[in-house]
Each structure stands twice: as structure tokens, then as C-alpha cells.
Backbone bond lengths (Angstrom), bond angles and torsions (degrees), N, CA, C in turn:
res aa  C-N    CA-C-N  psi(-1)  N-CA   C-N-CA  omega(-1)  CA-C   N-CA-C  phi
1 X - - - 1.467 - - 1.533 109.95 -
2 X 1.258 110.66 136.62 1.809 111.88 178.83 1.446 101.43 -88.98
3 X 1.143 114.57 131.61 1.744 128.72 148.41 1.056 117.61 -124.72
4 X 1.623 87.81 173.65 1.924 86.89 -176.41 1.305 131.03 -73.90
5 X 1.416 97.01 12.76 1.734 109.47 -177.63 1.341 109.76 -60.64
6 X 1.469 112.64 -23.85 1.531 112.23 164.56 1.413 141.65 -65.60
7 X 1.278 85.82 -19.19 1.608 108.51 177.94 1.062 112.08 -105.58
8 X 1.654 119.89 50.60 1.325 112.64 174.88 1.772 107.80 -123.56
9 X 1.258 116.66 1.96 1.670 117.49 161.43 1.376 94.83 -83.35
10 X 1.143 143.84 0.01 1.430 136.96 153.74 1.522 112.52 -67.98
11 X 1.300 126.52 -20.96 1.435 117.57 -173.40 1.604 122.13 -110.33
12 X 1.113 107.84 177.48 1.291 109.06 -166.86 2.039 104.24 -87.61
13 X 1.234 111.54 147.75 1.519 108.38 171.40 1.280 119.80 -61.77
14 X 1.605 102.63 137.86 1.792 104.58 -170.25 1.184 76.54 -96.64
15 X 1.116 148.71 28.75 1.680 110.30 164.50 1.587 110.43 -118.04
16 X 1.532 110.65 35.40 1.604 124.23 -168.81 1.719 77.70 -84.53
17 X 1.701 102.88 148.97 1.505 113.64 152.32 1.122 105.03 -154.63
18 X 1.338 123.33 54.27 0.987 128.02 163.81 2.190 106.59 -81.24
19 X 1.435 112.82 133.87 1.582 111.19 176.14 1.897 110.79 -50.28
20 X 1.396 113.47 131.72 1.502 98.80 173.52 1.560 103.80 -72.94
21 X 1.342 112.43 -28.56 1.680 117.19 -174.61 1.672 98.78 -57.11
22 X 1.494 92.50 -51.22 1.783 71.91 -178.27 1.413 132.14 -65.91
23 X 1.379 108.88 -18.61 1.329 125.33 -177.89 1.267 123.14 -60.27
24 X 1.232 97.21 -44.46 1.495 125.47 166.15 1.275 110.89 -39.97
25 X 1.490 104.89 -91.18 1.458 120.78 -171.18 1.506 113.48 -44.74
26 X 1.441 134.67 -15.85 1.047 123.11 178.23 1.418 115.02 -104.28
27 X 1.136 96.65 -10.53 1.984 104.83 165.88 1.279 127.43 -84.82
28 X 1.493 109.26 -36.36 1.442 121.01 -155.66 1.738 99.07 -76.17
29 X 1.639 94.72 135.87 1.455 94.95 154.86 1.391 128.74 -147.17
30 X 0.971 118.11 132.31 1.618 158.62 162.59 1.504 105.61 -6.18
31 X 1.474 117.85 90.97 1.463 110.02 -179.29 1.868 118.93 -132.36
32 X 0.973 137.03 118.09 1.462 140.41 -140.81 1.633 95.25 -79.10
33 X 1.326 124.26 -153.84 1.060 122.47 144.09 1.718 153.90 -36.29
34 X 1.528 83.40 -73.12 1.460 91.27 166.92 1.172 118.65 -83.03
35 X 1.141 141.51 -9.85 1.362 129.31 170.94 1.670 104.69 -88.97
36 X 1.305 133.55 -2.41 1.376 129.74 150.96 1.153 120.41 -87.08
37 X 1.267 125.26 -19.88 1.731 143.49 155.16 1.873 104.04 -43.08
38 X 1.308 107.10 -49.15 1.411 97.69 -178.20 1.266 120.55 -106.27
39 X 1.577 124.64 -13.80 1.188 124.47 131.95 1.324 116.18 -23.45
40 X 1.053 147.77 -84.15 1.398 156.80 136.77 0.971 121.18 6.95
41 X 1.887 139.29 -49.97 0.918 106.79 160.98 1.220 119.15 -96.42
42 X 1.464 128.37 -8.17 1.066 136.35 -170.04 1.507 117.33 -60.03
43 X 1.190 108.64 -46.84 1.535 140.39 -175.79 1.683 103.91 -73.61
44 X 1.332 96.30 -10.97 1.855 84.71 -166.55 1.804 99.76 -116.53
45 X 1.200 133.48 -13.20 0.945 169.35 -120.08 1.796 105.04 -128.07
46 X 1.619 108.42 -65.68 1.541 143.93 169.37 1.714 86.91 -51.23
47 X 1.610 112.21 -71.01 1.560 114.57 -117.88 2.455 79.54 -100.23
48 X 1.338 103.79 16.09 1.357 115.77 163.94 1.620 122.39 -90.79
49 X 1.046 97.45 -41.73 1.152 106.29 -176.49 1.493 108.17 -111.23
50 X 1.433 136.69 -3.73 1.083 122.41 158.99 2.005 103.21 -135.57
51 X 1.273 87.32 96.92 1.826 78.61 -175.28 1.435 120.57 -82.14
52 X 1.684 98.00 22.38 1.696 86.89 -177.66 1.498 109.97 -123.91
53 X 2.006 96.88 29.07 1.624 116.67 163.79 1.342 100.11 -92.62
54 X 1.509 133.79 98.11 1.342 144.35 118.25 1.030 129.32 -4.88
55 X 1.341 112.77 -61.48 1.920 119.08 175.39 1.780 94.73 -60.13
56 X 1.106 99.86 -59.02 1.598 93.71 -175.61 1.433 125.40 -51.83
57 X 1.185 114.12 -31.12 1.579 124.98 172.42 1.123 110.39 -64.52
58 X 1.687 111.01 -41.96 1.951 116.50 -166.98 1.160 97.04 -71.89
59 X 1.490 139.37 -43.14 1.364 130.27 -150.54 1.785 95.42 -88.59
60 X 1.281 119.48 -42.67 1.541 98.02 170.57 1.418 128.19 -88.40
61 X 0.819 108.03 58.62 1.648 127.29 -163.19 1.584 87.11 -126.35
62 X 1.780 107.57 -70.60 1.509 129.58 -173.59 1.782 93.02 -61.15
63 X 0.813 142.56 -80.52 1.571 143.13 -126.32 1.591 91.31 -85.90
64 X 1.525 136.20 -44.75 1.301 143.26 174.74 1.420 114.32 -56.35
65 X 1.872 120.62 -29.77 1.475 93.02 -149.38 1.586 116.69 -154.65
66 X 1.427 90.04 50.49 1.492 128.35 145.12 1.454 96.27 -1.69
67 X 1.538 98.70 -110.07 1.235 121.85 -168.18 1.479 121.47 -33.81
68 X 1.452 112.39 -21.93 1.515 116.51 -142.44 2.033 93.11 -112.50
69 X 1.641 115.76 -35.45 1.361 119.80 135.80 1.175 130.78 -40.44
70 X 1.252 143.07 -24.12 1.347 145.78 170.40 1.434 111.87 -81.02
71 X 1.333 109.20 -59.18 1.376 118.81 169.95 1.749 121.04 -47.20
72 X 1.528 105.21 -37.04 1.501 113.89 170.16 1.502 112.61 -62.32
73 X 1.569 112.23 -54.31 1.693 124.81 163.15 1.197 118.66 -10.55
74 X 1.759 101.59 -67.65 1.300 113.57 -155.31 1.521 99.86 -86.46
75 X 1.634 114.41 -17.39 1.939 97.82 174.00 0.731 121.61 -94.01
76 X 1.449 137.99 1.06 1.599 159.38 145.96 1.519 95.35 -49.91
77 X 1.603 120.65 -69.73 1.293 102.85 -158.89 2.035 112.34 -69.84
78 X 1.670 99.71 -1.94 1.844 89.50 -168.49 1.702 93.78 -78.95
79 X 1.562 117.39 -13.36 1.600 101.32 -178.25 1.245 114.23 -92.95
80 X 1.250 124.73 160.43 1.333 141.60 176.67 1.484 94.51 -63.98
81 X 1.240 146.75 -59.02 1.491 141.65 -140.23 1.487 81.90 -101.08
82 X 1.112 130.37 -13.40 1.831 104.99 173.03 1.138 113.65 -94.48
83 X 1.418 125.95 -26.85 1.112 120.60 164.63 1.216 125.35 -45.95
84 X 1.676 122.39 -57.47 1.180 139.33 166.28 1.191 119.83 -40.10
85 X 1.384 111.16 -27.85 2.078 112.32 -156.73 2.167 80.43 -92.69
86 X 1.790 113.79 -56.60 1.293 83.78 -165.27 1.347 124.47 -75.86
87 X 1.838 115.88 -0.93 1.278 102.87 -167.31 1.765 111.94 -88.31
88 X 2.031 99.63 1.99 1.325 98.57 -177.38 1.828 111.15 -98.43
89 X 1.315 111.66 4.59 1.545 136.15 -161.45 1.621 91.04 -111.67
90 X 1.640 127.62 -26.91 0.974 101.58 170.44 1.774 110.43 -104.78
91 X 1.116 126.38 -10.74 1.058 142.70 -158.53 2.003 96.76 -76.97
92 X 1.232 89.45 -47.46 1.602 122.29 174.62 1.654 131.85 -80.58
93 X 1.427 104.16 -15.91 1.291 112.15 175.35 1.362 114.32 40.72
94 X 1.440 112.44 41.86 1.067 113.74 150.20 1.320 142.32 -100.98
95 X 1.821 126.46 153.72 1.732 110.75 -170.21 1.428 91.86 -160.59
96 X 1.435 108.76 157.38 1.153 115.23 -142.04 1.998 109.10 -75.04
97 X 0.851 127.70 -158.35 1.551 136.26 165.38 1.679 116.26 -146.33
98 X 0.768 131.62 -29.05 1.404 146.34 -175.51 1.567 119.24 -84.86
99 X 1.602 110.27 4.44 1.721 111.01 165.72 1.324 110.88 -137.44
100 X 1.017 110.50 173.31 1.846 121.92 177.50 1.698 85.07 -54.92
101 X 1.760 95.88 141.31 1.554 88.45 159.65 1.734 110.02 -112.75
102 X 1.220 92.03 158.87 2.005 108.64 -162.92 1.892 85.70 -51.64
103 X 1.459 74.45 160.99 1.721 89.73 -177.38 1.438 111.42 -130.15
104 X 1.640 105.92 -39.94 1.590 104.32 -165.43 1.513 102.16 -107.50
105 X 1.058 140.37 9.96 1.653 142.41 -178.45 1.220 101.76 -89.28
106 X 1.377 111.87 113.78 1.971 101.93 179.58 1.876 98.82 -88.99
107 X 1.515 123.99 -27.47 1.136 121.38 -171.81 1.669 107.68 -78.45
108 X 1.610 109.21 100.79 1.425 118.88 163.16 1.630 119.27 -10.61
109 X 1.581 99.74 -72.56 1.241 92.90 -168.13 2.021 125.05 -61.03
110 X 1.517 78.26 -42.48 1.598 86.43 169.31 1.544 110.38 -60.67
111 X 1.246 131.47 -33.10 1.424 121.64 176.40 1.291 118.44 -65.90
112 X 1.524 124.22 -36.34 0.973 134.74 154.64 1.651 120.59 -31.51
113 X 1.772 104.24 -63.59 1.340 98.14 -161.43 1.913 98.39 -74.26
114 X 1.076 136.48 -9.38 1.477 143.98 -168.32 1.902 88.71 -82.58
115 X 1.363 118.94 -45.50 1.281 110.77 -169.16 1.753 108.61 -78.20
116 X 1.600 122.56 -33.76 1.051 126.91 160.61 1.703 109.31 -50.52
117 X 1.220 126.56 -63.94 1.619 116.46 165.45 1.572 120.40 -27.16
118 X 1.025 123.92 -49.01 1.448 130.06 -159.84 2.221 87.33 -101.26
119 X 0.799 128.38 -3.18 1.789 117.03 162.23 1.350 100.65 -90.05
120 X 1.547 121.53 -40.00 1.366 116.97 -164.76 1.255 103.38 -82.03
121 X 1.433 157.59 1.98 1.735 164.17 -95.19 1.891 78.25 -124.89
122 X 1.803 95.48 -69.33 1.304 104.22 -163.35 1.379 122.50 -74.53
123 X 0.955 122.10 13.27 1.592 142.50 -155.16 1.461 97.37 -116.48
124 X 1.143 116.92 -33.35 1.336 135.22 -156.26 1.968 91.15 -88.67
125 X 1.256 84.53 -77.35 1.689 95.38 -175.24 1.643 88.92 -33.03
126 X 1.744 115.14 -87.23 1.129 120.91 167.19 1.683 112.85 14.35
127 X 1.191 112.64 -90.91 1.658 110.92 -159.32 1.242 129.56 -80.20
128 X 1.940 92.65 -11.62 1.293 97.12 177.40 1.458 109.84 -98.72
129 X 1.260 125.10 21.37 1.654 125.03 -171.00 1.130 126.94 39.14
130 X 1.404 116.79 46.87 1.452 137.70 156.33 1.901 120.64 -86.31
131 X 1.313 79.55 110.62 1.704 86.96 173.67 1.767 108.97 -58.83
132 X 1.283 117.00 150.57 1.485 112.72 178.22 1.647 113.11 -107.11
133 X 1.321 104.74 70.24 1.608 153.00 -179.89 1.438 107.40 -89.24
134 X 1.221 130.71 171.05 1.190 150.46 -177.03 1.787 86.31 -78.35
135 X 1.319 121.20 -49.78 1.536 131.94 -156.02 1.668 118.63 -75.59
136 X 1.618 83.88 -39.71 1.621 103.51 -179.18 1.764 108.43 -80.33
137 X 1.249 96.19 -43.62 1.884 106.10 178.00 1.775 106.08 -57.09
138 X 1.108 98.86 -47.35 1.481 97.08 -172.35 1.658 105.36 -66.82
139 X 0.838 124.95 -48.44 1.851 133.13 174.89 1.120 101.25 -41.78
140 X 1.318 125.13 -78.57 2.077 124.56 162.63 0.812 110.66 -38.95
141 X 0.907 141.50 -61.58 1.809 118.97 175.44 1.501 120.62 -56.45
142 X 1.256 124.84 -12.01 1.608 113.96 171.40 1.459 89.68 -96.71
143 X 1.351 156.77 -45.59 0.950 131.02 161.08 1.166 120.11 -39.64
144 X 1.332 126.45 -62.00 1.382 104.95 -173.71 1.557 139.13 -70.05
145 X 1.469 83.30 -14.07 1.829 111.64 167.05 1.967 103.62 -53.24
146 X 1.281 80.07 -56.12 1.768 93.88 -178.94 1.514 110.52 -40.90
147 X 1.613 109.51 -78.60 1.210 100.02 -166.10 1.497 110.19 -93.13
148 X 1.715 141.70 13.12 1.371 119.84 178.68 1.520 98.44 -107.31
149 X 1.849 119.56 -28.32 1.513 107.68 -165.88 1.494 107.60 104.31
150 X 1.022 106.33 -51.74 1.658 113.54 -162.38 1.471 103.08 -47.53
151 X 1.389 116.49 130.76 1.501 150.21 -171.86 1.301 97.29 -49.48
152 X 1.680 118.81 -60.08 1.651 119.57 -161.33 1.654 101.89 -63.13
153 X 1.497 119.43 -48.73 0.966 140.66 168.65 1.902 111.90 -11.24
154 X 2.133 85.72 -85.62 1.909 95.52 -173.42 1.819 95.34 -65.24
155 X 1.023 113.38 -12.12 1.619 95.17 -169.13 1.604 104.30 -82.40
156 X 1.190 110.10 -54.23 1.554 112.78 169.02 1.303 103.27 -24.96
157 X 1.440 114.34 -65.22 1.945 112.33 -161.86 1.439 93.57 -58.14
158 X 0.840 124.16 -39.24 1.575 121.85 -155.35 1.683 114.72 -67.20
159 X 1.582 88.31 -59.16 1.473 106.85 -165.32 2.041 101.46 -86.77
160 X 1.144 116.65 -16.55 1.369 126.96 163.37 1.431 115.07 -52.93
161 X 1.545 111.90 -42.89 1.658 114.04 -149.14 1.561 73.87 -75.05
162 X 1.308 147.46 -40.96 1.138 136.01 -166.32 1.580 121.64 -47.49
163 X 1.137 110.63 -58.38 1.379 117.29 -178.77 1.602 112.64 -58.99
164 X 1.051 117.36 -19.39 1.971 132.38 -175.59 1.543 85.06 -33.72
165 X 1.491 129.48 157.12 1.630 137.53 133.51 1.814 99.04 -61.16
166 X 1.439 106.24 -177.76 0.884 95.44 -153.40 1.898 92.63 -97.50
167 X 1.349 117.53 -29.31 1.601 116.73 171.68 1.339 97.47 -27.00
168 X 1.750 112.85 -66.16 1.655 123.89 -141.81 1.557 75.94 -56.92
169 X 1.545 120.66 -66.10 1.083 115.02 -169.70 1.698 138.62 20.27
170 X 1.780 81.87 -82.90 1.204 120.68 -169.34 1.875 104.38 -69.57
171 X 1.510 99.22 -48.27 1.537 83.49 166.24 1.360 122.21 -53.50
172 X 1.163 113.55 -73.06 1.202 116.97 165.31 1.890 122.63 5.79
173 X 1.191 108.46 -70.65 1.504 140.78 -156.04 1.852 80.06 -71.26
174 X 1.476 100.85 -73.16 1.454 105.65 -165.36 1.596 116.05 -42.32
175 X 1.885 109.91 -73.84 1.252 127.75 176.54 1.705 136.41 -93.99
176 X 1.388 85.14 -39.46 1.585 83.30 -176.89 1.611 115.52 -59.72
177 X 1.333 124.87 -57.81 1.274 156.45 172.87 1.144 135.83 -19.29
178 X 2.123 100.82 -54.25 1.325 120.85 158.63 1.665 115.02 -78.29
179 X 1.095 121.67 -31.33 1.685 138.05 -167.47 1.775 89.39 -69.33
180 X 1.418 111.50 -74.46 1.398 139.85 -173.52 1.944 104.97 -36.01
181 X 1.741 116.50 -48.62 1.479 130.43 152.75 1.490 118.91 -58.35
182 X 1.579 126.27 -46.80 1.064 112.47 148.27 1.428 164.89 -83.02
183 X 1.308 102.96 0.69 1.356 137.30 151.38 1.700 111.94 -54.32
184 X 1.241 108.26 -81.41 1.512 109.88 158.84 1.349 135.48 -36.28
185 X 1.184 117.10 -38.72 1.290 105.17 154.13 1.634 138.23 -93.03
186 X 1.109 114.49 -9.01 1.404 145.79 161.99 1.808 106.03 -58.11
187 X 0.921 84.38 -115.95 1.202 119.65 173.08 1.689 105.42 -8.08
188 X 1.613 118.12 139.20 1.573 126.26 -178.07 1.682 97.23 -62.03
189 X 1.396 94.64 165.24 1.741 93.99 160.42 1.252 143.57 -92.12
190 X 1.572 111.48 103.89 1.379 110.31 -163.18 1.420 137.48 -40.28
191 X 1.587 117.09 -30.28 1.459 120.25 174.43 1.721 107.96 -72.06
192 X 1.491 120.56 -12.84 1.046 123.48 177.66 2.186 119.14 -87.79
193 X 1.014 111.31 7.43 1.673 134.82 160.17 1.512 109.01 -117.32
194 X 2.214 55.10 138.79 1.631 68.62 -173.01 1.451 92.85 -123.34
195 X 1.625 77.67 120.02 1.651 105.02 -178.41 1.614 124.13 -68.89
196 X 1.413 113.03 -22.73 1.390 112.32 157.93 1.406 145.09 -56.45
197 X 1.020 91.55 -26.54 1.691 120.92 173.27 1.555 105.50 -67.00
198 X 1.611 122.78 -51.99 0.973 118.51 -165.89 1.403 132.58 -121.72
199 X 1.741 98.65 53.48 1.478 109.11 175.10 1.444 107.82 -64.68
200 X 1.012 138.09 -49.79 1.636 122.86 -169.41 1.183 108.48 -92.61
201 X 1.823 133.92 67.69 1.078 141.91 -131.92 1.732 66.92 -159.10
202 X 1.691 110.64 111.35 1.539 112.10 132.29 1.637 125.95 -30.72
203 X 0.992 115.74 154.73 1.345 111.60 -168.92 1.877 100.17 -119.62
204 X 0.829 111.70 -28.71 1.353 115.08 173.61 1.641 114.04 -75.87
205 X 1.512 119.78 -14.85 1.414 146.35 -174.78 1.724 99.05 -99.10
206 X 1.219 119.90 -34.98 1.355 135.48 -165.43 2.018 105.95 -82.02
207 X 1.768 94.86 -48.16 1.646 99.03 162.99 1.281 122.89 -65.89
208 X 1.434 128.94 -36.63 1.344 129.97 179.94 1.140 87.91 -72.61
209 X 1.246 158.21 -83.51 1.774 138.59 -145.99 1.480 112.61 -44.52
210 X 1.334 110.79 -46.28 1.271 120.86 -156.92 1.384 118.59 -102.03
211 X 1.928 112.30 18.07 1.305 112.08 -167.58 1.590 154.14 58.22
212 X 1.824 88.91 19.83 1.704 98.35 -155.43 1.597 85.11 -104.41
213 X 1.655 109.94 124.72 1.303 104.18 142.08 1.521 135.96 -98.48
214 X 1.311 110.83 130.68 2.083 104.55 -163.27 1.796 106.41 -48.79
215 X 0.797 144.73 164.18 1.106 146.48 -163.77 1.515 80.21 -120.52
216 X 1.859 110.53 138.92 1.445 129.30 -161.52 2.168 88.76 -154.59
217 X 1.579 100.05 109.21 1.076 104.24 177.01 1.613 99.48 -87.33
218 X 1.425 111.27 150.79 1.217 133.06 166.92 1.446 151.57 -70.24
């Protein structure tokens, strides 16, 4: 039987206790307007033409998407398991080690939920059986475009499908695309599981809860 016990070198160590507050404060830095103005494009610009700059992805993720962190906040807090995951992350002072940590978010919690996005990234690929391909990356990102908002997110899907050859293309167009739109809207909200909880979690038991059907090309 598959569970997600496999998908757990995908995650970050629960036995980090390091403070995220402190983490924070010694990372974060202080940027006005215009110097998030070019953050912005700078970062978006970089992480276009080379999508396998990370730093560049993380920082316009942070400086773009305000709005789209809040919105994640508040769908974390409508589930039962997000509630649970941040009130045991703050209870616990724990934060992750295994990703870029946020730089430009001065609001904790929101930095928090931006750093929870980027633990769940691989979790995501992970369950949904996306290779981490030009083909598979772009599919997660319209999901995640779907349900977080975040700017880097829909732009990735967008400005990604471009670079495809033209085969992937065509998959793309045919299967990935429509599945990848309905997935996202389907489908529970991923930053809102908590995936720790449920390593010895069937995985075929794990899609039926959560509304995911595997995407099966034809």
C-alpha cells in the first residue's frame, strides 16, 4: 500500500526549534517603496528567464503578494487542520530549515504563512504526481495560482506555458491545463494540511478526502 510515508524526505524536520520570530528578525530586510518596485521587477524578470533562480522566485513571491498571504491566512484559519498546524507551530516555536528564509515580510505571521507555502511546494508536487519538469512545475503553479492568489504563482503558469517545447506543449493544452484548473478549484487547500500528521496516510484514501483526482492522460 502507498502512503505518504514516502513523501516525507519532501518535508521539512519536525524536530527544528529554532524561534520563527527570531528567524525573522535576523533575516528580514527593510525595503521602502521603490526599492520593492524593483525588487519586483527585478526578481520577476531574473526568475523569467532563468526559472531555476529560487532566490529570485522567493523574493517575488514576498514583495508581490501581500494581498494573496492574507487571503492564504484566512483559508488556513477556515480549516480545522490549519488551525491546528499553526496553533501547534506557534505554540512550539517551530520554523522550518530546509528553504530560503523570507526576507522582506516584516509581519511574522504573514511571514510565517509565505514560509509554510514554500514547505508545502514539494508536498504538493509530491501528492499530486507531478514530475519537477518544466511541465509538472508549470501545472503547480496553476494550482497553486488557483487556490493561494499569489502573483509569482498565476504568473509562473502563465508565463511558464511559454517556454514548454512544443510536444509538452500540446500536453499541456490537452491535459495538464484543464486537470491543473480543476484541481485548483476542486481540490481542499493545500497550505491548509497538515501533512505531518499524515505520513502513514494511504494515498489513494488521502485523494478521496481532499478531492484530488490523479490526472491520467489518454
Amino acid at each position: 500500500m502507498c502512503s505518504l510515508m514516502i513523501l516525507r524526505r519532501f518535508s521539512v524536520s519536525a524536530s527544528s526549534r529554532t524561534s520563527f520570530a527570531e528567524e525573522l528578525q535576523k533575516n528580514y530586510i527593510p525595503t521602502n517603496t521603490f526599492q520593492r518596485t524593483l525588487l519586483s521587477c527585478g526578481s520577476a524578470l531574473v526568475s523569467l528567464l532563468n526559472p531555476h533562480r529560487g532566490d529570485m522566485i522567493a523574493c517575488l513571491g514576498e514583495v508581490t503578494g501581500e494581498a494573496a498571504i492574507k487571503h492564504m491566512r484566512q483559508k488556513m484559519l477556515e480549516t480545522p487542520e490549519g488551525r491546528v498546524y499553526a496553533d501547534f507551530m506557534r505554540d512550539n516555536n517551530i520554523t522550518a530549515d530546509s528553504r530560503l528564509p523570507v526576507q522582506f515580510i516584516s509581519d511574522p505571521e504573514l511571514a510565517y504563512i509565505m514560509q509554510r507555502y514554500r514547505e508545502v511546494h514539494d508536498l504538493v508536487h509530491a501528492t499530486l504526481f507531478m514530475k519537477t519538469t518544466m511541465l509538472g512545475e508549470v501545472a503547480v503553479k496553476w494550482v497553486e495560482g488557483i487556490q493561494t492568489k499569489l502573483p509569482m504563482c498565476i504568473n509562473g503558469g502563465i508565463w511558464g506555458a511559454g517556454r514548454l517545447k512544443p510536444k509538452h506543449r500540446q500536453l499541456y493544452l490537452k491535459y495538464y491545463l484543464p486537470w491543473a484548473i480543476k484541481t485548483g478549484n476542486n481540490a481542499k487547500f493545500f497550505q491548509g494540511i497538515y501533512f505531518e500528521k499524515r505520513w502513514e496516510q494511504n494515498i489513494d484514501d488521502f485523494h478521496k478526502e481532499m478531492n484530488i483526482v490523479r490526472l491520467i492522460q489518454k
